[in-house]
Structures are given as C-alpha cells and as structure tokens.
VOPA-696463 format. One record per residue: z, x, y of N, C-alpha, C, O in turn; residue number from 1; residue in one letter. Coordinates in Angstrom, 1 decimal. Example, Ala and Ser with C-alpha at 12.3 -4.5 7.8 and 13.67 -1.06 7.14 Angstrom:
BEGIN
<site n_c3="7.8" n_c1="13.2" n_c2="-5.7" ca_c3="7.8" ca_c1="12.3" ca_c2="-4.5" c_c3="7.8" c_c1="13.2" c_c2="-3.3" o_c3="8.5" o_c1="14.2" o_c2="-3.3" num="1" residuo="A"/>
<site n_c3="7.1" n_c1="12.8" n_c2="-2.2" ca_c3="7.1" ca_c1="13.7" ca_c2="-1.1" c_c3="7.9" c_c1="12.9" c_c2="0.0" o_c3="8.0" o_c1="13.4" o_c2="1.1" num="2" residuo="S"/>
//
This chain:
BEGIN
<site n_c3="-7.3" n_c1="6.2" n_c2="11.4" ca_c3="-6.5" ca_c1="7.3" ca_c2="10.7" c_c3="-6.1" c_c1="6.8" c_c2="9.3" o_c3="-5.9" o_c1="5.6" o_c2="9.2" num="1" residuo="X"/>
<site n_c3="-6.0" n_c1="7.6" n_c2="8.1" ca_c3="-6.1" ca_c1="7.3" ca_c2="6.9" c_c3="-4.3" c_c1="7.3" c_c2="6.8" o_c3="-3.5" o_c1="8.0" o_c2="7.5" num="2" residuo="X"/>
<site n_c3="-4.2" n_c1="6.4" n_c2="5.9" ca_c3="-2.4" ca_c1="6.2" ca_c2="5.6" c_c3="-2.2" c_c1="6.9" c_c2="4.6" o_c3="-3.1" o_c1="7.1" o_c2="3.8" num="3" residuo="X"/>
<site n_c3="-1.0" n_c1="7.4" n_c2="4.7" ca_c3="-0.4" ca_c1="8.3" ca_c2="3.5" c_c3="0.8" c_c1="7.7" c_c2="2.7" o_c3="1.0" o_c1="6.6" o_c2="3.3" num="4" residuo="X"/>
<site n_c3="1.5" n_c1="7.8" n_c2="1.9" ca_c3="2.6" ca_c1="7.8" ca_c2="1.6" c_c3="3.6" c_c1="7.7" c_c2="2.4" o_c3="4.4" o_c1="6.8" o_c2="2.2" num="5" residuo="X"/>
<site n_c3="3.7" n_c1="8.5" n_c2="3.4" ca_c3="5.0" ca_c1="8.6" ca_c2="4.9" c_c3="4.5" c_c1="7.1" c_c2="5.4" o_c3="5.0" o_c1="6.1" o_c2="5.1" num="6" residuo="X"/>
<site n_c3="3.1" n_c1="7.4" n_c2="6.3" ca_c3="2.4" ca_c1="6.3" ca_c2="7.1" c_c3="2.2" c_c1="5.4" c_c2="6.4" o_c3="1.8" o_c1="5.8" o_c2="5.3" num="7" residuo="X"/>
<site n_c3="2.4" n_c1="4.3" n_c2="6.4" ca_c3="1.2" ca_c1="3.0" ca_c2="6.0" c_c3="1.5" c_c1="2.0" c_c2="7.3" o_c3="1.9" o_c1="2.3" o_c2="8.4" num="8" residuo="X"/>
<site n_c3="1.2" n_c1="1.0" n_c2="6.7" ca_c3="1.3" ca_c1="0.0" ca_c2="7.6" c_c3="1.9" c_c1="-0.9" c_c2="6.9" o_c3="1.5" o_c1="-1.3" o_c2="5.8" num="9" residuo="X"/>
<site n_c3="3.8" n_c1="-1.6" n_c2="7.8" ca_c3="4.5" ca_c1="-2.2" ca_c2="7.2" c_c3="4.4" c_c1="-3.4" c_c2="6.6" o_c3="5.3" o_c1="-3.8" o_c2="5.9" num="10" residuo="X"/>
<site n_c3="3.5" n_c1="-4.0" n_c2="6.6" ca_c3="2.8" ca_c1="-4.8" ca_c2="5.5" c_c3="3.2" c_c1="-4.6" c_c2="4.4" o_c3="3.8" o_c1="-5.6" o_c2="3.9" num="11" residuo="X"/>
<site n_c3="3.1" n_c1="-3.4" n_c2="3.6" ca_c3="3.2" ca_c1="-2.4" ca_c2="2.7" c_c3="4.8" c_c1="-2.2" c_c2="2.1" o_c3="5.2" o_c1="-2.1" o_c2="1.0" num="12" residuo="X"/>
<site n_c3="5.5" n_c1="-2.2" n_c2="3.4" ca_c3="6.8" ca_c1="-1.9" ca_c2="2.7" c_c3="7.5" c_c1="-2.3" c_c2="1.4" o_c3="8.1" o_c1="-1.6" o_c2="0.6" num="13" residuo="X"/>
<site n_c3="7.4" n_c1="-3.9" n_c2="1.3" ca_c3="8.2" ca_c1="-4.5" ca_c2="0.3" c_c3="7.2" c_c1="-3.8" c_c2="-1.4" o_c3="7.6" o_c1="-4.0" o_c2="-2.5" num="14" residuo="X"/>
<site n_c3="6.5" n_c1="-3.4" n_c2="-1.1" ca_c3="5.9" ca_c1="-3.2" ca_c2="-2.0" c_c3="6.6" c_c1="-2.2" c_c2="-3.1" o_c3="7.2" o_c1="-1.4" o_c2="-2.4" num="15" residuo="X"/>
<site n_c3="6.8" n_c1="-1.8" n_c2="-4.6" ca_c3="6.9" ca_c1="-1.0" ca_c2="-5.3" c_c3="6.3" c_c1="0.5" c_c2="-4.7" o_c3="5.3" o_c1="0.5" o_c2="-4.0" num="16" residuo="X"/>
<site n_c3="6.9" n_c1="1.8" n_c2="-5.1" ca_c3="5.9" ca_c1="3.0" ca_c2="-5.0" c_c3="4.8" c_c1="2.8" c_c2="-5.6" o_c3="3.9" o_c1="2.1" o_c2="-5.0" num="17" residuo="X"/>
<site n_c3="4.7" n_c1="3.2" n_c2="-6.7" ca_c3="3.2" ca_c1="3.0" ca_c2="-7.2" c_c3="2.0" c_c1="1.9" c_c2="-6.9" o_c3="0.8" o_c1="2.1" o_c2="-6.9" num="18" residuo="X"/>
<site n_c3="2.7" n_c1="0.8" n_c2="-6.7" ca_c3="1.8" ca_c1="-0.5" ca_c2="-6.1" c_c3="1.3" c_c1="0.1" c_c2="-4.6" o_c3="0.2" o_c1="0.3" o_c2="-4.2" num="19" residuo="X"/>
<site n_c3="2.1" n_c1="0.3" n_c2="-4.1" ca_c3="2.1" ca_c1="0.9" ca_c2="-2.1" c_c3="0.9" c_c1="1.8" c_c2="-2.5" o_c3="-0.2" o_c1="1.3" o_c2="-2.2" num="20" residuo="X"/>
<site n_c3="0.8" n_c1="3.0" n_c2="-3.3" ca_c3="0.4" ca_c1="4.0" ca_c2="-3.5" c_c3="-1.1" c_c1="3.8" c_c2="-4.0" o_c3="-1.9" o_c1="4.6" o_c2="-3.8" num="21" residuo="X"/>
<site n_c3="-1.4" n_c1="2.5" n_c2="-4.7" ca_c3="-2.7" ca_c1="2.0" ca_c2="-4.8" c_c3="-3.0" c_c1="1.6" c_c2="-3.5" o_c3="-3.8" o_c1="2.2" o_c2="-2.8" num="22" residuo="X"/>
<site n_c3="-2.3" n_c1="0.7" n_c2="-3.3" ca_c3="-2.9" ca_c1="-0.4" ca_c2="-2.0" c_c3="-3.5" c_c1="0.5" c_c2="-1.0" o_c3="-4.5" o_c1="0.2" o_c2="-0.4" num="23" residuo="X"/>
<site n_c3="-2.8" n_c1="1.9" n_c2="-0.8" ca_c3="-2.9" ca_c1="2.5" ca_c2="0.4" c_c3="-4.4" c_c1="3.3" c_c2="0.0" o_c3="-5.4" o_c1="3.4" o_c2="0.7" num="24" residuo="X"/>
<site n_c3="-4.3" n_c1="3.6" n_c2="-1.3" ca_c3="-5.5" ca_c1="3.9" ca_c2="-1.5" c_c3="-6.7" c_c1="3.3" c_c2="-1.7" o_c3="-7.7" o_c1="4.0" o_c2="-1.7" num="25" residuo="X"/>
<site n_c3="-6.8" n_c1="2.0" n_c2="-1.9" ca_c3="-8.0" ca_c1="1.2" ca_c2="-1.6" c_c3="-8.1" c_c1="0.5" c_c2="-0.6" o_c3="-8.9" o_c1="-0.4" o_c2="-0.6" num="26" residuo="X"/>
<site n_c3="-7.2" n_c1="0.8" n_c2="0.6" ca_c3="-6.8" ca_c1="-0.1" ca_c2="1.9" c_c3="-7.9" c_c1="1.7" c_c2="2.7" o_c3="-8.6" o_c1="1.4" o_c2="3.7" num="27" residuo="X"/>
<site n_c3="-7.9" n_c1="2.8" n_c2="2.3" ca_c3="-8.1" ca_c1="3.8" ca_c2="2.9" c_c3="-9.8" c_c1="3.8" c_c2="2.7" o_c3="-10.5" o_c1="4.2" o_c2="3.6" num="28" residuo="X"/>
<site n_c3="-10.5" n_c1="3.5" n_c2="1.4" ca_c3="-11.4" ca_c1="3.5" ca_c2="0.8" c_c3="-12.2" c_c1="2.4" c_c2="2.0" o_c3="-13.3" o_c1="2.6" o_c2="2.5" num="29" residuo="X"/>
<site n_c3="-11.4" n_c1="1.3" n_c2="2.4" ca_c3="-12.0" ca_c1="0.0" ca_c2="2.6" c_c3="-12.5" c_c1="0.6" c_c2="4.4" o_c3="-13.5" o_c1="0.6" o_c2="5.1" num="30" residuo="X"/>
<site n_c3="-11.0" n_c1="1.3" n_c2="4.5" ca_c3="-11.7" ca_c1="2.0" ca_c2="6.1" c_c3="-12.7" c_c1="2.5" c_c2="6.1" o_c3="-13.6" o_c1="2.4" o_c2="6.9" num="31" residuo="X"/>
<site n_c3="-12.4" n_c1="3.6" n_c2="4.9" ca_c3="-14.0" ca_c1="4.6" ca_c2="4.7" c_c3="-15.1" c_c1="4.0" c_c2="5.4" o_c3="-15.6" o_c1="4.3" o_c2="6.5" num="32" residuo="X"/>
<site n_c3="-15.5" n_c1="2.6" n_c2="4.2" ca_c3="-16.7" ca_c1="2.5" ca_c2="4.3" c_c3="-16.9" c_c1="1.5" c_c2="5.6" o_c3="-18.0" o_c1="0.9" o_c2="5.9" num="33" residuo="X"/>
<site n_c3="-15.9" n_c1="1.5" n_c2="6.3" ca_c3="-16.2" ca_c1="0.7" ca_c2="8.0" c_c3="-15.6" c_c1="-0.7" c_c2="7.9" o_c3="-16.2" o_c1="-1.6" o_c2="8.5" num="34" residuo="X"/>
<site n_c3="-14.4" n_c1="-1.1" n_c2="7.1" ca_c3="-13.7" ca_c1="-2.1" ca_c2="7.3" c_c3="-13.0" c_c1="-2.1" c_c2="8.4" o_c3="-12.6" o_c1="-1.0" o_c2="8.9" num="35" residuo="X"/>
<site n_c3="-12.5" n_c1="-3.8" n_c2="9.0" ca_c3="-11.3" ca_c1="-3.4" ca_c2="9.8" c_c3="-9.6" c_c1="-3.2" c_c2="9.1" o_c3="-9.2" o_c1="-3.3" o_c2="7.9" num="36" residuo="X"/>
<site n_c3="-8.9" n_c1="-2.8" n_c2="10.2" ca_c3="-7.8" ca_c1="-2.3" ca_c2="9.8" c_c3="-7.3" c_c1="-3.6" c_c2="8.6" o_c3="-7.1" o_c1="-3.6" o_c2="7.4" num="37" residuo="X"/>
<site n_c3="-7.2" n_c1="-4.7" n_c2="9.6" ca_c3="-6.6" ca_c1="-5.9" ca_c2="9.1" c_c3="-7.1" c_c1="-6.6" c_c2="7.8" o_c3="-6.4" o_c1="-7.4" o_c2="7.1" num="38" residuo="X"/>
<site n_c3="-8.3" n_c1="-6.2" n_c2="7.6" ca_c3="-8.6" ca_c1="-7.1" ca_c2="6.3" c_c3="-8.5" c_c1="-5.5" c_c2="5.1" o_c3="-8.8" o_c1="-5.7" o_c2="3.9" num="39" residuo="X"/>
<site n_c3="-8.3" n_c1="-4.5" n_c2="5.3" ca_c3="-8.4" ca_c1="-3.3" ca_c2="4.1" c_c3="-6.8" c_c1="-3.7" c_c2="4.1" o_c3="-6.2" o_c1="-3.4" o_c2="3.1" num="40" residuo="X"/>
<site n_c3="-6.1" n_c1="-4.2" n_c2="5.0" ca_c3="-4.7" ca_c1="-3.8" ca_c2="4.6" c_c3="-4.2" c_c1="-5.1" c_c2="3.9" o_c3="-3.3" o_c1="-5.1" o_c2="3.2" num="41" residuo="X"/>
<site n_c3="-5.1" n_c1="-6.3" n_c2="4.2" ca_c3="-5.1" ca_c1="-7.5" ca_c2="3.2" c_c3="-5.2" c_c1="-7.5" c_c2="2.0" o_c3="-4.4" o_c1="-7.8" o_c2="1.1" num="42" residuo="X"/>
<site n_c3="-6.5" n_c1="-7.0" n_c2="2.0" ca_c3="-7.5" ca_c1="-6.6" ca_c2="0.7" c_c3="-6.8" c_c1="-5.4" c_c2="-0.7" o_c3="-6.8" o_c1="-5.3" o_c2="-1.9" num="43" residuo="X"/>
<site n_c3="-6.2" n_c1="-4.5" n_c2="0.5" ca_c3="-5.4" ca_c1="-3.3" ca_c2="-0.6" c_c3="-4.3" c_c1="-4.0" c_c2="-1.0" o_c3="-4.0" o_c1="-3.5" o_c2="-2.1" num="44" residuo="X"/>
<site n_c3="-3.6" n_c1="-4.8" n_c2="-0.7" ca_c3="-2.4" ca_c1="-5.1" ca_c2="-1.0" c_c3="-2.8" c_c1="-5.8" c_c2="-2.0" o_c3="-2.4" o_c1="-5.4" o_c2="-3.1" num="45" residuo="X"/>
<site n_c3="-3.6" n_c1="-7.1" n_c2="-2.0" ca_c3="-4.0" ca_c1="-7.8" ca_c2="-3.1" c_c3="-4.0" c_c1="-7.6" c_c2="-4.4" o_c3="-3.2" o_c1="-7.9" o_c2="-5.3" num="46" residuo="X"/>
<site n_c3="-5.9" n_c1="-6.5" n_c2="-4.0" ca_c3="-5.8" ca_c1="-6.0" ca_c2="-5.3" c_c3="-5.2" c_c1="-4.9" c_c2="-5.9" o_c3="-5.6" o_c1="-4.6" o_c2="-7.1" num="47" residuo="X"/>
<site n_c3="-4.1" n_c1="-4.1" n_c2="-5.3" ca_c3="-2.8" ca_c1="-3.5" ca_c2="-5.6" c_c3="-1.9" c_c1="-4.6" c_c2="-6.8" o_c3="-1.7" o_c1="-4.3" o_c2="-8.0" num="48" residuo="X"/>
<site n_c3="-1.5" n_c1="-5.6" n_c2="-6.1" ca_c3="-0.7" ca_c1="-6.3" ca_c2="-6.9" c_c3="-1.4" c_c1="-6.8" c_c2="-8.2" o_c3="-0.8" o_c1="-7.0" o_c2="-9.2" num="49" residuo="X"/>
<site n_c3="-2.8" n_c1="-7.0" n_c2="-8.0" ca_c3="-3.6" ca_c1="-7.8" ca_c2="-9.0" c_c3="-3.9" c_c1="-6.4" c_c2="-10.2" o_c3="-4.2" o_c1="-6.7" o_c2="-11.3" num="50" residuo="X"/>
<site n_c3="-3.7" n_c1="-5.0" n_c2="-9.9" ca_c3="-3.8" ca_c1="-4.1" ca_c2="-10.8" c_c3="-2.3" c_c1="-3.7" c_c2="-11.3" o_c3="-1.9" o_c1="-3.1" o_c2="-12.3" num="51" residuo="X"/>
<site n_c3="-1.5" n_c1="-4.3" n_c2="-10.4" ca_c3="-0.2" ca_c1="-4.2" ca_c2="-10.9" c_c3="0.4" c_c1="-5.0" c_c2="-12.4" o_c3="1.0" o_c1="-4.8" o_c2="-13.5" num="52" residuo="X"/>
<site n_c3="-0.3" n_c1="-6.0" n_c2="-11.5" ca_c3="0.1" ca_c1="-7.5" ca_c2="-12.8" c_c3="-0.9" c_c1="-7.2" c_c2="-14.2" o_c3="-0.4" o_c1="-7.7" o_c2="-15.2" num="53" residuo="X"/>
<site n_c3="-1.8" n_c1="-6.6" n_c2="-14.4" ca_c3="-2.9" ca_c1="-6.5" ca_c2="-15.4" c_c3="-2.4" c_c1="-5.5" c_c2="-16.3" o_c3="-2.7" o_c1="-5.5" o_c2="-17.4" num="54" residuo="X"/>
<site n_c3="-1.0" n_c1="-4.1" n_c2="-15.6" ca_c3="-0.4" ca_c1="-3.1" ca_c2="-16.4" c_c3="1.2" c_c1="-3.7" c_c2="-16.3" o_c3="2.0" o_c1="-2.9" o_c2="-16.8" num="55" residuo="X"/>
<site n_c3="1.6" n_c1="-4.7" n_c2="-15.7" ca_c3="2.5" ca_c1="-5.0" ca_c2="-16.2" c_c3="3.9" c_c1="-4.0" c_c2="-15.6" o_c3="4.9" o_c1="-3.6" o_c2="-16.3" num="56" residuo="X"/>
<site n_c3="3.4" n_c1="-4.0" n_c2="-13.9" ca_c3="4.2" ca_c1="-3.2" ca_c2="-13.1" c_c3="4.8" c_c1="-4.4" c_c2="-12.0" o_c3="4.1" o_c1="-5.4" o_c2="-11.8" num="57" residuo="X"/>
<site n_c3="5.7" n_c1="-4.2" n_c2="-11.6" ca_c3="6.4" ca_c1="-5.3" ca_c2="-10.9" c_c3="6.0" c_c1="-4.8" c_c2="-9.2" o_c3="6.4" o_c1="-3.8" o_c2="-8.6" num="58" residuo="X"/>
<site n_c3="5.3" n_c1="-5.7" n_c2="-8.8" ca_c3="4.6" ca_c1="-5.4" ca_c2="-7.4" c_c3="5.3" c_c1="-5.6" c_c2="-6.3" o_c3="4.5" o_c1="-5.7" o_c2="-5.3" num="59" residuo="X"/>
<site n_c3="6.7" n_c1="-5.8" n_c2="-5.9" ca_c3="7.7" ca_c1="-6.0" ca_c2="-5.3" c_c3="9.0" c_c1="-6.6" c_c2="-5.8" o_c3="9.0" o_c1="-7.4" o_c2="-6.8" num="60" residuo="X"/>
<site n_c3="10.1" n_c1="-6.3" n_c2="-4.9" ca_c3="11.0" ca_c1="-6.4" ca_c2="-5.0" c_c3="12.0" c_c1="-7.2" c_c2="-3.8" o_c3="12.1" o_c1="-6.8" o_c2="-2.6" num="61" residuo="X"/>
<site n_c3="12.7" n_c1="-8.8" n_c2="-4.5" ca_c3="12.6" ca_c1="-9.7" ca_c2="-3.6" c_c3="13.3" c_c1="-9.4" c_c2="-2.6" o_c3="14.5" o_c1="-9.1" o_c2="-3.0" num="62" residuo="X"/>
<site n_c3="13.1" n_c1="-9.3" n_c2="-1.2" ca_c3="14.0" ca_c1="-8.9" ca_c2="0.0" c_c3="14.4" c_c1="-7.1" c_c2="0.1" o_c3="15.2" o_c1="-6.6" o_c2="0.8" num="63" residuo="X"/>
<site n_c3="13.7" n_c1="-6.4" n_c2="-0.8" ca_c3="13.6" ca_c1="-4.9" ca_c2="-0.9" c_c3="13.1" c_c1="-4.3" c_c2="0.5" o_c3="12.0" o_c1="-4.7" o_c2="0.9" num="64" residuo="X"/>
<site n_c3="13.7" n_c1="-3.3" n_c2="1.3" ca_c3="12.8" ca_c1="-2.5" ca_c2="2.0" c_c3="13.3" c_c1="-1.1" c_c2="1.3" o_c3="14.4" o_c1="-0.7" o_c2="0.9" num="65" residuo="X"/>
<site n_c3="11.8" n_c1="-0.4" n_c2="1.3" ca_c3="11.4" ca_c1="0.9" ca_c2="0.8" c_c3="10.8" c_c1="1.9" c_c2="2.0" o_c3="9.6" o_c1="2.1" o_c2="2.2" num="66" residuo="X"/>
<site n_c3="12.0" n_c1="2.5" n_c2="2.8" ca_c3="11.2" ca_c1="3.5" ca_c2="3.5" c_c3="11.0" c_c1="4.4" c_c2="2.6" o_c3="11.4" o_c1="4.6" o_c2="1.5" num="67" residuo="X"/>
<site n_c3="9.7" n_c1="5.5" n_c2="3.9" ca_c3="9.2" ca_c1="6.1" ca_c2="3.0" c_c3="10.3" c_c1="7.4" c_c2="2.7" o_c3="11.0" o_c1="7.5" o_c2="3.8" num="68" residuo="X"/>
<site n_c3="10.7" n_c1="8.3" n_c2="1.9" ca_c3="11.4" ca_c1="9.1" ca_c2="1.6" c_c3="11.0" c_c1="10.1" c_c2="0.4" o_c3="10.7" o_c1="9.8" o_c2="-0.7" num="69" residuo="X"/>
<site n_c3="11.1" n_c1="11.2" n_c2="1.0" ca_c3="11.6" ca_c1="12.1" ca_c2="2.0" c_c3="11.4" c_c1="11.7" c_c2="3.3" o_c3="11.1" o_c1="10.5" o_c2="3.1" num="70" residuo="X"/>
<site n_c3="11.4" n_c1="11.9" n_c2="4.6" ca_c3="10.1" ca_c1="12.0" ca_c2="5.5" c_c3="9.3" c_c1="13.2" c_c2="5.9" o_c3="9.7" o_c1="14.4" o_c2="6.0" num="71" residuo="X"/>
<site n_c3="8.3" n_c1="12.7" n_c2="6.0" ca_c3="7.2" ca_c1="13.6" ca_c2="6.2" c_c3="7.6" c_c1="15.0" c_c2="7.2" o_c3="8.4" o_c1="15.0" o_c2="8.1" num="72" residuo="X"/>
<site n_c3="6.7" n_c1="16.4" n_c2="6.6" ca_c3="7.3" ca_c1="17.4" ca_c2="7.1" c_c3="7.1" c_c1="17.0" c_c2="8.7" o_c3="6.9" o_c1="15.8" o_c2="9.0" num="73" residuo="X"/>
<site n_c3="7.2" n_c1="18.5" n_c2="9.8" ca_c3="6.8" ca_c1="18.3" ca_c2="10.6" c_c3="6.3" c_c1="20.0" c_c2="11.0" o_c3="5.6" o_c1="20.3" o_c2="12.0" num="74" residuo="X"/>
//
C-alpha cells in the first residue's frame, strides 16, 4: 500500500514536512518498481535527507515528533 502524508511508516516521523514528503515519495516509487518495504523506507529517507542538504533544508529536528496533522478524512 502506497504511504501518504497521514500514513507513512514511523521511521519517517522525526523528519521535517517537506523532507517526509520526498522520502515518502521515493520510498513509494521504490515499491512501484518491486522493492521491499524495508529497504524503500531506508533508501527514501536517505536520499530525502541527501536532497534536503544540497537545498539547504533542515532534515529533522532533534528529539521532534511530527504527527501527521490534520488527520486524514474518513
């Protein structure tokens, strides 16, 4: 199942919005093409943070939890 913004996988949480919001998108890409769960959610985080650092966006926040908010309709 593809993660959203609401969903991800708590790995994810400490992360910035915008950083989470890559990760999840190339963590989702990595499912696409037939990764497992465990290495797209390695792999997105990564290179989330590694696109973070190159524009000079701060990729977490030390001891931060970020639920997700609003929550999702129903």
């Amino acid at each position: 199942m593809p993660w959203t913004e609401y969903h991800f996988p708590p790995a994810m949480n400490h992360l910035d919005e915008p950083v989470r919001a890559k990760a999840i998108a190339i963590a989702n890409a990595l499912l696409a093409e037939g990764h497992d769960e465990g290495m797209a959610i390695r792999v997105g985080i990564a290179k989330a943070k590694a696109w973070a650092a190159r524009r000079g966006i701060d990729g977490q926040e030390a001891g931060a939890f970020s639920p997700p908010w609003p929550p999702p309709p129903r």
